[in-house]
N, C-alpha and C positions, 0 to 999 in steps of 0.2 A: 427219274434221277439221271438216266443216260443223256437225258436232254441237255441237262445242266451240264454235265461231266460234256459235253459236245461244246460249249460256249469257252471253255479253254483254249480248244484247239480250234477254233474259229477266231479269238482274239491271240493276240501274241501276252500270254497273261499263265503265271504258274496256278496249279487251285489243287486244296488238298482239302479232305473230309474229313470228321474227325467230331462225333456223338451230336448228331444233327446244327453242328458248324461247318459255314465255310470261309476259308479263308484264300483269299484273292491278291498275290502277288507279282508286279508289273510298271510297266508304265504307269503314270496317273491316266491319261487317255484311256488306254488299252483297261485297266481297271474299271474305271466308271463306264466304259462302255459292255465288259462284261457284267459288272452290277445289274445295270438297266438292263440288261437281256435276261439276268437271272430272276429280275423280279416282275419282268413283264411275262415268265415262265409261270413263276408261283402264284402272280395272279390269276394265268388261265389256268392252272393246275386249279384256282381252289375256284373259279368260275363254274367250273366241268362237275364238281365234288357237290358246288351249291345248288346246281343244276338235277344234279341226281338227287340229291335229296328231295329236293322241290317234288320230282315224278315219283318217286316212292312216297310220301305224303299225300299227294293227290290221287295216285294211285290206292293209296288205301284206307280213303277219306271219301272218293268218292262213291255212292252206293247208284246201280241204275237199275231202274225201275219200269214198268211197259203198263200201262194205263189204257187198259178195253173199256171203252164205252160202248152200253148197248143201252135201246131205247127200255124204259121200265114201266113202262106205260103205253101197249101198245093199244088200248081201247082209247077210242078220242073222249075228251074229259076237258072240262073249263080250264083247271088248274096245270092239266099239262097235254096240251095238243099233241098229234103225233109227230111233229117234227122235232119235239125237241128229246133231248140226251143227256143222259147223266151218266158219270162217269163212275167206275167202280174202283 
């Protein structure tokens, strides 16, 4: 929010808050060029938001796992030589 509230005093533009409204009084210029700053704000605001969720999902979505293979078959045999492995 300080972000936003900073795009005021960066453009020559009035701005007041008021139950998740803003309102933006000014030049036309000085206006739309506050606009465009405030919305390419909320778009990284909600980038960064989509972004977390994304790792919290993945994060507790992914499960990892450690896979020992040892040979099960260590006498030599037609069906399974000694080199081969199976995994447990």
């Amino acid at each position: 929010m300080d972000e936003i509230r900073k795009v005021g005093d960066q453009q020559d533009v009035e701005m007041s808050f008021n139950a998740g409204r803003i309102t933006i009084e000014g030049m036309r210029e000085e206006v739309d060029k506050a606009k465009d700053a405030i919305y390419e704000l909320m778009r990284k605001f909600q980038k960064e938001r989509w972004l977390d969720e994304e790792a919290k999902l993945v994060a507790d979505t992914v499960q990892w796992s450690i896979m020992v293979c040892v040979n099960l078959c260590p006498s030599p045999s037609p069906l399974f030589p000694p080199s081969s492995t199976n995994c447990v």
